[in-house]
C-alpha positions as CSV (number, residue, x, y, z in Angstrom):
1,X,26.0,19.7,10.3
2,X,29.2,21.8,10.3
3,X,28.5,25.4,11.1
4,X,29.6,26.5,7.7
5,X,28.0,24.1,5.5
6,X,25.1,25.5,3.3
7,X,22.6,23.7,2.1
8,X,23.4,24.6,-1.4
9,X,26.8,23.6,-0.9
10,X,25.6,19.9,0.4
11,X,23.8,19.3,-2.2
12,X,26.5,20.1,-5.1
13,X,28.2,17.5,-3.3
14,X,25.8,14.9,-2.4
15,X,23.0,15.4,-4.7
16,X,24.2,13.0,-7.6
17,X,25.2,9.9,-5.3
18,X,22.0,10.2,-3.4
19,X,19.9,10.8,-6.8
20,X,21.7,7.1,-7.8
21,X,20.7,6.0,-4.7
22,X,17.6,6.9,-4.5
23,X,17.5,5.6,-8.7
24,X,18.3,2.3,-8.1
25,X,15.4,2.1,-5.9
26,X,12.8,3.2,-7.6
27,X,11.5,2.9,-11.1
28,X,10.6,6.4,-12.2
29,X,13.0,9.4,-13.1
30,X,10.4,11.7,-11.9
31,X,9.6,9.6,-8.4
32,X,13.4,9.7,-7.7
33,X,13.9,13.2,-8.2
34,X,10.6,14.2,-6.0
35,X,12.2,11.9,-3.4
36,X,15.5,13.5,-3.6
37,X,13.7,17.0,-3.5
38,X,11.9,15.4,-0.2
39,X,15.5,14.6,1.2
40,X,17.5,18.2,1.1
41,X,13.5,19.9,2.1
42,X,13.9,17.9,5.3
43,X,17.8,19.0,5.5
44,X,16.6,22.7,5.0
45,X,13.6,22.6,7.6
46,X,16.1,20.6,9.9
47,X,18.9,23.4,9.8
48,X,16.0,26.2,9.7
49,X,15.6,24.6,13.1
50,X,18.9,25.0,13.9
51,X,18.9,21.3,15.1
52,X,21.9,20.0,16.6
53,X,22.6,16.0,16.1
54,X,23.8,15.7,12.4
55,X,27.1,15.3,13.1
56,X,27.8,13.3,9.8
57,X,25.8,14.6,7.3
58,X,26.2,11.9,4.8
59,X,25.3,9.7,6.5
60,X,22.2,11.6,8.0
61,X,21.3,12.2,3.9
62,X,21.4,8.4,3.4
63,X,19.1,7.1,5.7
64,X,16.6,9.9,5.2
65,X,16.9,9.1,1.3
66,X,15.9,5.5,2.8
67,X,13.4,6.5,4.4
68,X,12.0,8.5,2.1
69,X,12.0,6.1,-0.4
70,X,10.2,3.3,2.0
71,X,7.4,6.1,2.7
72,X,7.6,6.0,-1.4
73,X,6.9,2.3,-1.7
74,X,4.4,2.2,1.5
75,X,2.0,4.6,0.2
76,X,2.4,3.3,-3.5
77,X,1.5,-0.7,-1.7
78,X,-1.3,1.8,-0.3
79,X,-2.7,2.7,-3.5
80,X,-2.3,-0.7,-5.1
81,X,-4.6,-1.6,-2.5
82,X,-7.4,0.7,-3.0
83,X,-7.3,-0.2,-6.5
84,X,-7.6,-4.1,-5.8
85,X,-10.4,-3.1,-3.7
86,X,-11.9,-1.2,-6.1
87,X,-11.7,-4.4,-8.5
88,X,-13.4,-6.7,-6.6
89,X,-16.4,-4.2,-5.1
90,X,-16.9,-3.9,-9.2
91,X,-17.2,-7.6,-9.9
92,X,-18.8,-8.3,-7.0
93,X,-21.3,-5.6,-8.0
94,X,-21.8,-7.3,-11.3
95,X,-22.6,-10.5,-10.0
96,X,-25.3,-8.7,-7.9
97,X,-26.6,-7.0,-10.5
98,X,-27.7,-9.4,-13.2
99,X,-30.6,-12.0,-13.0
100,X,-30.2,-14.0,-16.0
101,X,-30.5,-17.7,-14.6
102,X,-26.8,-18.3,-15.5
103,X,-25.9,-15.1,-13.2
104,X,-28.5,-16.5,-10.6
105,X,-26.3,-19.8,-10.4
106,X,-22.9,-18.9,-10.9
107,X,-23.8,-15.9,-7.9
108,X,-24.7,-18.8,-5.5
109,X,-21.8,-20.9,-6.9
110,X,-19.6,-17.8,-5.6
111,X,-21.4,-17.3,-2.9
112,X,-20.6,-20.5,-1.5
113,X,-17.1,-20.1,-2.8
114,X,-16.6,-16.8,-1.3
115,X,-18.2,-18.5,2.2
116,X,-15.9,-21.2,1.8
117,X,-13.2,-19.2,1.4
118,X,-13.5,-16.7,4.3
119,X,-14.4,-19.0,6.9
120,X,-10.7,-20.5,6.1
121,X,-9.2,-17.1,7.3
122,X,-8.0,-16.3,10.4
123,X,-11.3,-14.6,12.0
124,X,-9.3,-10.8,11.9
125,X,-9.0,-11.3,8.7
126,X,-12.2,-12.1,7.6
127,X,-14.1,-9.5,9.8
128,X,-11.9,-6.5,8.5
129,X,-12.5,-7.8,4.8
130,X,-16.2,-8.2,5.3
131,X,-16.7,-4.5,7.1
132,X,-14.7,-3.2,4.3
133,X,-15.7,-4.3,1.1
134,X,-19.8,-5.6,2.2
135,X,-20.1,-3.2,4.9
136,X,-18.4,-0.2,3.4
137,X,-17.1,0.6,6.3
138,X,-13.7,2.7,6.0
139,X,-10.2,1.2,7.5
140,X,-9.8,4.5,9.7
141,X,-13.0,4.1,10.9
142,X,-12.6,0.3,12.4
143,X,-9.3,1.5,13.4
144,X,-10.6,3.8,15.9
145,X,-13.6,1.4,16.7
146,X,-11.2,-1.0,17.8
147,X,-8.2,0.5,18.9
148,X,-6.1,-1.7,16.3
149,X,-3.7,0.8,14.0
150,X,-4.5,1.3,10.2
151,X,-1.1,-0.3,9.0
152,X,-2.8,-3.7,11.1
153,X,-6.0,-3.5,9.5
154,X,-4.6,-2.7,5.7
155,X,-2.5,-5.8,6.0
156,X,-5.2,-8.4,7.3
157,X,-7.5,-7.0,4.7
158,X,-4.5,-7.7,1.8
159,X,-4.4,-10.9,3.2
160,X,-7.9,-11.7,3.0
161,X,-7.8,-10.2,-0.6
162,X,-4.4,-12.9,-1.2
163,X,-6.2,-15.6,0.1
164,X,-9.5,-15.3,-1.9
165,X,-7.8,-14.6,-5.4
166,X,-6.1,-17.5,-4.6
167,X,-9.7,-19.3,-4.2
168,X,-11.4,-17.7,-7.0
169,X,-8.8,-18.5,-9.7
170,X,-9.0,-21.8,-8.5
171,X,-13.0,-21.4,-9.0
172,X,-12.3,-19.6,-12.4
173,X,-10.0,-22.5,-13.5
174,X,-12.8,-25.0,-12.7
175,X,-15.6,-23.1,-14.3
176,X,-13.7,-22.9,-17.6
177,X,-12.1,-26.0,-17.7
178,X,-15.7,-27.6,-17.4
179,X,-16.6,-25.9,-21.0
């Protein structure tokens, strides 16, 4: 950055090319501006810094926007995730719960489905899935345990979750297309 640029001067300049940027990556008004807000809070803590190295500012401003806005979509994945999680703990819960003899077969029908289905996955797959969603055991937690980080774990678990929608559709399609 130039000695005499001010912040507020960058942003009258750059503020609406990076905001249709940062637009035409995401979805939401709202999630573009807080992303554009993140960008010119990193400039400011940069140059409160006084830290040399952004020699060309626009371009510095672009690939923090892209950054920014991959951070965006990783931590939304992150949250899709939960929820799927939280989806299948409920049904699986469900089936658990009820002892009706029609729950008592279709529970060993998905048991052996579900049995089926993770022995097909690749065994790091399966085990984080299982110590997740059976165990309760949280992804930080196994991530220590084993030395393997998070971002590892999170993706064999979506995976695992891929896979056995995949399966239990296929189960789903069966069981209704026998009625």
């Amino acid at each position: 950055m130039r000695p005499n640029d001010k912040i507020e001067d960058i942003f009258e300049e750059y503020s609406s090319g990076l905001l249709g940027y940062i637009r035409s990556q995401v979805k939401s008004e709202e999630d573009a501006e807080d992303i554009l807000q993140d960008v010119f809070y990193q400039l400011a803590r940069t140059s409160a810094y006084g830290e040399p190295g952004i020699e060309r500012i626009s371009s510095w401003l672009y690939r923090v926007a892209r950054n920014s806005v991959l951070n965006f979509w990783r931590k939304k994945r992150e949250i899709l995730l939960d929820t799927e999680d939280a989806v299948c703990e409920s049904i699986l819960q469900s089936l658990l719960s009820s002892d009706t003899p029609d729950m008592v077969y279709l529970r060993k029908i998905v048991w052996e489905e579900l049995d089926d289905a993770l022995s097909e996955l690749p065994a790091e797959q399966s085990e984080v899935f299982c110590l997740t969603v059976f165990d309760g055991v949280p992804v930080k937690e196994i991530s220590l345990a084993m030395g393997i980080p998070v971002a590892t774990l999170l993706s064999r678990k979506h995976y695992a979750v891929k896979h056995l929608r995949q399966r239990f559709h296929e189960l789903y399609d069966a069981l209704i297309l026998q009625e």
